[in-house]
C-alpha positions in Angstrom: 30.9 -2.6 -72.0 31.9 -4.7 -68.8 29.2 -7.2 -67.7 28.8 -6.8 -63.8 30.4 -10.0 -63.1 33.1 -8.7 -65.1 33.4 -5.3 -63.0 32.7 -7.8 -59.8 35.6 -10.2 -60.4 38.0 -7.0 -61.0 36.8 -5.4 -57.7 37.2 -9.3 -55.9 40.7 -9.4 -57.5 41.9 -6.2 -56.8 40.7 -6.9 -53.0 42.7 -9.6 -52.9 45.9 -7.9 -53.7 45.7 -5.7 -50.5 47.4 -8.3 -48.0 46.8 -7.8 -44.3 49.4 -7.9 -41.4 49.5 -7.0 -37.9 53.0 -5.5 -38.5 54.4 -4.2 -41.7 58.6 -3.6 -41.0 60.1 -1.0 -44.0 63.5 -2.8 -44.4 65.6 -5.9 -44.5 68.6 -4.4 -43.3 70.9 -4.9 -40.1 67.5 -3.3 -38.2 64.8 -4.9 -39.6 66.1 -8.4 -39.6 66.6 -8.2 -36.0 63.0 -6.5 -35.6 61.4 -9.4 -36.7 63.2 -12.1 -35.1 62.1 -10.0 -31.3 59.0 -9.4 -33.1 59.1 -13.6 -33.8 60.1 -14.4 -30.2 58.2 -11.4 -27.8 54.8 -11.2 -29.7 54.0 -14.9 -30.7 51.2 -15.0 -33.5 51.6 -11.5 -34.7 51.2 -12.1 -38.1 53.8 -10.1 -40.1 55.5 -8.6 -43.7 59.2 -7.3 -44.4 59.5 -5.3 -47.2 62.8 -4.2 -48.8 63.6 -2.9 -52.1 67.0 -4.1 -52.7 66.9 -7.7 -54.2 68.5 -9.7 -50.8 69.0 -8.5 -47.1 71.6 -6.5 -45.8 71.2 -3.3 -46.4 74.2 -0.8 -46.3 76.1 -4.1 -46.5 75.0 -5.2 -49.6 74.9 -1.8 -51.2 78.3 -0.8 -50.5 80.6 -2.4 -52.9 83.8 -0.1 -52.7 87.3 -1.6 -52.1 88.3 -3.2 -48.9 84.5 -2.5 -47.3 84.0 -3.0 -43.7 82.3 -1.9 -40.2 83.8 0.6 -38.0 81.9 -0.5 -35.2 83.2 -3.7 -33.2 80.9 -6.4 -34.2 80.9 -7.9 -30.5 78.3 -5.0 -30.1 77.0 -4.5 -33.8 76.0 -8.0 -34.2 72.8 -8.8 -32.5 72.7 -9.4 -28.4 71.1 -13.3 -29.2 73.6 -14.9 -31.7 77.2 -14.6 -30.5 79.7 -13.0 -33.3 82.6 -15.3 -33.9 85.3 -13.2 -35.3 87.7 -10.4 -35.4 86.0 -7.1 -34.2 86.2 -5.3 -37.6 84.3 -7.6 -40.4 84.0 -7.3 -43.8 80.4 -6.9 -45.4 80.7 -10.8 -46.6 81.4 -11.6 -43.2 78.7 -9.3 -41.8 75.8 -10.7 -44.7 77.1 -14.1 -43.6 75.8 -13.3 -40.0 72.6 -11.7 -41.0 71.9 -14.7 -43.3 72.7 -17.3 -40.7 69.9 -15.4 -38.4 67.6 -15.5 -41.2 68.2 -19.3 -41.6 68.2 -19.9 -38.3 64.6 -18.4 -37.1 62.7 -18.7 -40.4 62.5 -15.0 -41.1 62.9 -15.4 -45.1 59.4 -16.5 -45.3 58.2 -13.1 -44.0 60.5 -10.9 -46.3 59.2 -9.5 -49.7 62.4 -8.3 -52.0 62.0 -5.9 -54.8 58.9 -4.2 -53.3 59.9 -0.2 -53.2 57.3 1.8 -51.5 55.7 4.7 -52.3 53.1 5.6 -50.0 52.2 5.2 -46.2 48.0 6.4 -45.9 47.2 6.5 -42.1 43.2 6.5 -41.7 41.8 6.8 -38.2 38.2 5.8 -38.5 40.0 2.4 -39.8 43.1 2.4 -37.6 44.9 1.2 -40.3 48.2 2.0 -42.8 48.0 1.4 -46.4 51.1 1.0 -47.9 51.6 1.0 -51.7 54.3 -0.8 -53.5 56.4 -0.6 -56.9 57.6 -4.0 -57.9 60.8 -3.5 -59.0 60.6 -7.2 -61.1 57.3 -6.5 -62.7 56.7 -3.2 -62.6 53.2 -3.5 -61.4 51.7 -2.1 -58.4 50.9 -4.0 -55.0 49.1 -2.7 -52.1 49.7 -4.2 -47.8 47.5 -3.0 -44.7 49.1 -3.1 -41.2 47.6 -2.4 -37.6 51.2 -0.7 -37.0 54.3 0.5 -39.2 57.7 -0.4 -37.9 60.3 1.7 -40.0 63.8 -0.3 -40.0 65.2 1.6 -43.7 68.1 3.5 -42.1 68.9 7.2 -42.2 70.4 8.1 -45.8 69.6 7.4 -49.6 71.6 3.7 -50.4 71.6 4.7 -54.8 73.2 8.1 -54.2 76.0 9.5 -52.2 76.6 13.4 -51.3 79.0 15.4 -53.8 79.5 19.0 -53.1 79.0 21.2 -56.1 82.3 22.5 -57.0 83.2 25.3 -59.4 85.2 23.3 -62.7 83.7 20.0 -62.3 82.4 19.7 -65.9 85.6 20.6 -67.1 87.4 17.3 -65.6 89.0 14.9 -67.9 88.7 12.2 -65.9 86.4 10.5 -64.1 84.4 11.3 -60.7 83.1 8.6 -58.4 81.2 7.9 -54.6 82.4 5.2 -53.2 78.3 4.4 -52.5 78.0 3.8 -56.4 81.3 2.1 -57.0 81.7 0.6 -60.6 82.2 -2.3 -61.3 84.7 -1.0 -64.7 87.1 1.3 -63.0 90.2 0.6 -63.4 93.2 2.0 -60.9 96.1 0.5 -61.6 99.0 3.0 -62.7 96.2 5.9 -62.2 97.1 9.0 -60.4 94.0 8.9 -58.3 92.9 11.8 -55.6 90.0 10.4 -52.8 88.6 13.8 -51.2 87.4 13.1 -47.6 88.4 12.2 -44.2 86.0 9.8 -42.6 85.7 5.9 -42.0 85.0 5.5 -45.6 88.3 7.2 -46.7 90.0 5.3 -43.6 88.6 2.0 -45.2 89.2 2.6 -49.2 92.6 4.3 -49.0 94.0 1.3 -47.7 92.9 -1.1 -50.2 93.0 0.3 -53.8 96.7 2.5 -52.3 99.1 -0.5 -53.5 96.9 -0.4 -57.3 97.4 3.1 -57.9 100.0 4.9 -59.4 100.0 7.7 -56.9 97.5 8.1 -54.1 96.4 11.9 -52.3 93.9 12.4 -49.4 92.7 15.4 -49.7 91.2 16.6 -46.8 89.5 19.9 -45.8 90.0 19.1 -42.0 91.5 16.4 -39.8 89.6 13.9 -38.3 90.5 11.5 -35.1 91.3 7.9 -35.3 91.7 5.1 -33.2 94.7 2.4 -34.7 94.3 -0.5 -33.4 94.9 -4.8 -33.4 91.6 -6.1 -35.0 92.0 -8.4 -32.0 89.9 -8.2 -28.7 92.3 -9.8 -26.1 89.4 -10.4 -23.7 87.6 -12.4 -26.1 90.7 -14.3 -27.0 90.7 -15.3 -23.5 87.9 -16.3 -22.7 88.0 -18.8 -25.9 90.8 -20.0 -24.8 89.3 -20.6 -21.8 86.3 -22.5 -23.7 83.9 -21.0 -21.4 80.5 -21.2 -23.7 80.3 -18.7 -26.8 76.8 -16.8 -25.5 78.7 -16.2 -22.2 81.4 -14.8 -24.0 79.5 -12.7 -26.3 77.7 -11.1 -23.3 80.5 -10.6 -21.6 82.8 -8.8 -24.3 79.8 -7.0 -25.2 79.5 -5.4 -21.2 83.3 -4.6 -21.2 83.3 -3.3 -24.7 80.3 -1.1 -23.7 81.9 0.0 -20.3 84.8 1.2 -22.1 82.9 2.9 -24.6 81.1 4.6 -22.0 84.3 5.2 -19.8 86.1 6.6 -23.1 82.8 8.8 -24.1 82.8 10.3 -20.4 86.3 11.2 -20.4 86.0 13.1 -23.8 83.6 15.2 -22.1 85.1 15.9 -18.8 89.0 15.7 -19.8 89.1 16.3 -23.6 92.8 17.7 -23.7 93.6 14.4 -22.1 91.9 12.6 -24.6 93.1 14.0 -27.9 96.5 13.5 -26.8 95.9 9.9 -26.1 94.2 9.5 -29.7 97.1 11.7 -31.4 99.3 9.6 -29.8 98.1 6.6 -31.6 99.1 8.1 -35.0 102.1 8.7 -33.7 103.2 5.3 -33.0 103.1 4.9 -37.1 103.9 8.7 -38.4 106.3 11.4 -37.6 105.3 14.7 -35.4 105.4 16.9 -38.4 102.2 14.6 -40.3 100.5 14.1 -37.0 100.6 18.3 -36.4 99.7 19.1 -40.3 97.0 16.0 -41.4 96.1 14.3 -37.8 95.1 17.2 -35.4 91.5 18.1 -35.4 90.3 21.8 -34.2 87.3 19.9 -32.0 87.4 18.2 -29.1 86.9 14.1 -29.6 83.2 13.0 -30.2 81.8 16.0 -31.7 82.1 13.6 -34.7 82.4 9.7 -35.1 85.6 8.5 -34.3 86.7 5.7 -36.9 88.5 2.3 -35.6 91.6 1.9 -38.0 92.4 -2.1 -38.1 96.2 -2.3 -37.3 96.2 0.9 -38.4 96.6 0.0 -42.2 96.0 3.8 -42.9 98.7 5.2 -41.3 100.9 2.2 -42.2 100.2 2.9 -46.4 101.1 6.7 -45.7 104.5 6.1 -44.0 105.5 3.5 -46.8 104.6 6.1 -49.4 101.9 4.6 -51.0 99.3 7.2 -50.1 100.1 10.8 -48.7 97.7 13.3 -47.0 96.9 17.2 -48.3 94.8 19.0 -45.8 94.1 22.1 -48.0 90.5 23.4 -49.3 89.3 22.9 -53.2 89.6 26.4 -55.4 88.0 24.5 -58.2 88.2 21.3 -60.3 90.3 21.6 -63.6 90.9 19.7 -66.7 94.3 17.7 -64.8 93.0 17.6 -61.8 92.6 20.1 -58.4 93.1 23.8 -58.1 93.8 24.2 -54.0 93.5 27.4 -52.5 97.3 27.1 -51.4 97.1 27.6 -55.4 98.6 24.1 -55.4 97.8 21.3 -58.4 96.6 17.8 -57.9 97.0 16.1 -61.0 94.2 13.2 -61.3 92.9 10.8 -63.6 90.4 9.6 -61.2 88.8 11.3 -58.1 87.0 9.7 -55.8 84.6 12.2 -53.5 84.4 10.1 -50.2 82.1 13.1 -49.0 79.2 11.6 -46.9 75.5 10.5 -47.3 72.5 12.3 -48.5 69.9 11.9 -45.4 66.3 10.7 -46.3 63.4 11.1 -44.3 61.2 8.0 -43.7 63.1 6.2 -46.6 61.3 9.1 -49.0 58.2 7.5 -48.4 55.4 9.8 -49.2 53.2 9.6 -45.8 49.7 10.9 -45.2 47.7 10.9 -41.9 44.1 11.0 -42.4 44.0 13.0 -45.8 47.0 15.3 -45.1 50.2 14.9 -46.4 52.7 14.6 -43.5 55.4 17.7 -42.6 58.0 15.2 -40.6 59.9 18.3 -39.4 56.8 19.8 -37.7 56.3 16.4 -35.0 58.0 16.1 -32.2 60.1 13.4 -31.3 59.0 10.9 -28.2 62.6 9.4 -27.6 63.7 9.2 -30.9 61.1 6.6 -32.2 57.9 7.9 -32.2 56.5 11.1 -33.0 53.8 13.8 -32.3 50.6 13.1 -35.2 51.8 9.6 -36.2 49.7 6.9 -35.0 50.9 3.3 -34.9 54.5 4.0 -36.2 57.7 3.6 -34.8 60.8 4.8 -36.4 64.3 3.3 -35.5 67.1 5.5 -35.5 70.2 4.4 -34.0 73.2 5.8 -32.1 76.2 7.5 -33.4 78.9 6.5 -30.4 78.0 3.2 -29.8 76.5 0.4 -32.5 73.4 1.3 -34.3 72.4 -2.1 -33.2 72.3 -1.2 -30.0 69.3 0.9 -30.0 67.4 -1.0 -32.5 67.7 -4.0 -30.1 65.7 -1.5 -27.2 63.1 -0.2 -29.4 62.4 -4.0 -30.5 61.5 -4.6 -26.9 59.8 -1.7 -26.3 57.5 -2.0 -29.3 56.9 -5.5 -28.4 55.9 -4.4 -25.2 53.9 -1.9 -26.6 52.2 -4.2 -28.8 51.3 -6.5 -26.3 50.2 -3.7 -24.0 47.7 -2.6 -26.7 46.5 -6.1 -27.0 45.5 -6.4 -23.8 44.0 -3.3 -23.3 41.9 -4.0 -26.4 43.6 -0.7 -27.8 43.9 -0.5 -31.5 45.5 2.9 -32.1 48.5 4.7 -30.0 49.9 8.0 -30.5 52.2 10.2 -28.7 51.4 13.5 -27.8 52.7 16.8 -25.7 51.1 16.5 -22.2 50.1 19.9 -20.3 53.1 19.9 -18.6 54.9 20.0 -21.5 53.5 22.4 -24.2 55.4 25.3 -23.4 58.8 23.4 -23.6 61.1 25.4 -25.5 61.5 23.2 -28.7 65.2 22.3 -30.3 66.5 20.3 -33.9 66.5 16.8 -33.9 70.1 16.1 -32.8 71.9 19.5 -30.4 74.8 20.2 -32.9 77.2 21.2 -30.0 77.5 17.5 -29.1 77.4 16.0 -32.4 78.0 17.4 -36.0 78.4 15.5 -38.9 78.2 17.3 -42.1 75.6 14.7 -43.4 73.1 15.3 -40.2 73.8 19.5 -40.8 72.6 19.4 -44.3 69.6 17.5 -43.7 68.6 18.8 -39.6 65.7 20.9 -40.9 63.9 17.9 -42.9 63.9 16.1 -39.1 61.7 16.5 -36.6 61.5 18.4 -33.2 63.0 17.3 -29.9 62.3 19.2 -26.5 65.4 20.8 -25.5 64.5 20.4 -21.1 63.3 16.8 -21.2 64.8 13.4 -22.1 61.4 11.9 -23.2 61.0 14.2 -26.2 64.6 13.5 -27.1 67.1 11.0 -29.1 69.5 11.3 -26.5 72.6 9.3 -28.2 72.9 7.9 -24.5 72.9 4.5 -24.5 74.4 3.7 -21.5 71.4 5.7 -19.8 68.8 4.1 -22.3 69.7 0.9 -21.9 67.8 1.4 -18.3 65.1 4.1 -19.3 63.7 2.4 -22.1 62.6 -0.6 -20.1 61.2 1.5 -17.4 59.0 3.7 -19.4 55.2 3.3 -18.2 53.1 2.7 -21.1 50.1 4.4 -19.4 51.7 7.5 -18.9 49.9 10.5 -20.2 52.3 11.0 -23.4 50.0 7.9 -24.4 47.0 7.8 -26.0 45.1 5.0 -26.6 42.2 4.7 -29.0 
């Protein structure tokens, strides 16, 4: 039988293991390493934790480890608005972990970060105003606990161990073997395979490329056709202003404005003149393939931006498929077979390996199981303020980027608005803050998280009812997708405005 110093010491130790912070930020990705470094520089003192359950920072860019790996976003506006990117537009993960590592180094965030900690549970308690967050560690096994005066949720949008295969008929019966390009292994083997990659988005645009010289025979299969954009991985402005050795932080902000103008410009016009557009884009492909392949494999049945457009680097795509070391089927799958593919054309692809290049599974909250004061949380029945905080969730922010323009983008404005928030609440002696509907606005005909008609990715369509509510009349209880207009709105909003409450 335990003595009671015995029963004491347990109960002093296993006090000890719940570790306090103002702020607790869920990742070490592209978002939460730039979180903490605002959080560093706008809220001075704020004692702070990063958690991440991967084993080193990075993110998507340390998970993905399929051939020839890159961003499709320029990095003049991926990388972060403080630290200038020195490079080509389109970087490799190394190049991109490089860059996240040198901020790291460089503003002595790797003190704050906690690796191998996978969490399991958020616990909101209002007479406290306080989350409890529970922890797996992934070297030990055992079981950690953290508090936090506010939760600041940098884990991304989709699962990072498991990518999205459809279920189709035959696939058992498959001699070879099936792989995601999320879980690439590291024993496959390509060369002299006859290898078919199903899919038509940037990961197909980046992985065809590079394995396409190793494999015996190489078929895109695609259900659809997708837009492009082949390009130099050059930015001549940049280039010119180097040249010019007018100071690298003037040059980064400057790139970054005319990149984003164009961007905008471009966006605009695919709206307003989309016929215009498409032939522009279509155009592009044409410069490398004949009319016939751009008609059959390269002309999508929606108008541009419905659907991320994917930057092909000197358009090494287009260039494999006109040397023949790649080819493109736009058909629909029948069924999987012992050789290969049954199409509905009734045509045979013969495969020894098939690669399903088919999109992410989304997660909600990085499958975190949350509870707010007893009750296990339904995500899908808040509704969103802005796309960052939400209806019933006290103290928690939730960054979810943009789709046209960098995902860094937007983490960058919700950094300074939570710091501004934070600081708000500090001087107003405030230690709880929660969105809710005002009068004005509860009888605001409600919508899905994202309005399909203007963006559809299959990835967002499977998951749409898991997210939560946005308010179809007003850009407040919205993720708009518009930076160009956030960019000014998110600045502006008055923290004492009645979607506020303070406790």
């Amino acid at each position: 039988m335990a003595t009671l110093v015995e029963e004491a010491s347990r109960a002093e130790t296993s006090a000890e293991k719940v570790e306090h912070f103002d702020v607790l930020i869920v990742g070490a990705g592209i978002s939460g390493v730039g979180s903490a470094y605002h959080l560093e520089q706008q809220c001075p003192g704020t004692s702070y934790v990063v958690l991440e359950t991967l084993e080193s920072f990075g993110g998507t860019w340390l998970t993905h480890k399929y051939p020839g790996v890159r961003s499709d976003s320029d990095l003049y506006t991926f990388g972060y608005r403080f630290k200038p990117w020195i490079g080509p537009p389109i970087a490799t993960a190394e190049e991109i972990l490089k860059y996240m590592g040198e901020v790291i180094d460089e503003n002595d965030i790797a003190r704050h970060v906690r690796y191998r900690h996978k969490i399991t549970s958020a616990v909101w308690s209002s007479p406290d105003n306080i989350w409890t967050i529970t922890c797996t560690r992934l070297d030990t096994g055992g079981t950690v606990k953290f508090s936090a005066n506010f939760l600041w949720m940098c884990q991304g949008y989709y699962r990072h161990d498991q990518g999205y295969t459809p279920d189709w008929p035959g696939m058992d019966s498959f001699k070879g073997r099936i792989v995601h390009p999320q879980t690439w292994p590291d024993d496959i083997n390509l060369k002299g395979k006859n290898v078919v990659m199903i899919g038509s988005g940037a990961t197909t645009a980046t992985v065809a490329p590079a394995i396409a010289g190793e494999c015996g025979s190489l078929t895109v299969l695609q259900r659809s056709p997708t837009y492009f954009i082949p390009a130099r991985n050059e930015n001549e402005f940049y280039e010119t202003l180097t040249k010019l050795k007018v100071d690298e932080h003037l040059v980064h902000e400057l790139v970054r404005r005319k990149i984003l103008y164009d961007q905008d410009l471009f966006t605009q016009r695919s709206i307003n003149e989309p016929e215009a557009v498409t032939q522009e884009l279509l155009d592009g492909v044409r410069a490398y393939l004949p009319e016939e392949e751009v008609t059959v494999n390269f002309t999508p049945t929606y108008r541009p931006w419905r659907q991320r457009v994917a930057f092909i680097p000197d358009g090494d795509l287009f260039q494999g498929i006109a040397a023949g070391k790649a080819k493109v089927v736009t058909d629909h799958i029948d069924r999987f077979t012992p050789e290969g593919i049954l199409l509905r054309s009734g045509k045979l692809l013969d495969a020894d390996i098939i690669i399903t290049a088919t999109g992410f599974n989304l997660n909600v909250l990085g499958d975190i199981d949350f509870v707010i004061d007893g009750k296990p949380l339904n995500f899908a029945e808040t509704v969103t303020y802005r796309g960052m905080m939400f209806t019933g969730m006290p103290n928690m922010v939730w960054v979810f980027g943009y789709f046209r323009a960098s995902w860094t983008l937007r983490t960058e404005l919700i950094a300074d608005f939570v710091c501004r928030l934070l600081n708000h609440m500090k001087e107003k002696g405030a230690k709880r803050v929660e969105v809710a509907l005002r009068p004005e606005d509860h009888n605001m005909p409600l919508g899905t998280w994202i309005d399909p008609e203007n963006f559809n990715p299959g990835y967002l369509m499977r998951g749409m009812h898991l997210l939560p509510k946005r308010g179809a009349t007003s850009r407040e209880w919205q993720h708009t997708q518009d930076y160009w207009q956030e960019r000014d709105e998110f600045p502006a909003i008055d923290l004492d405005d009645a979607a506020f409450h303070y406790g």
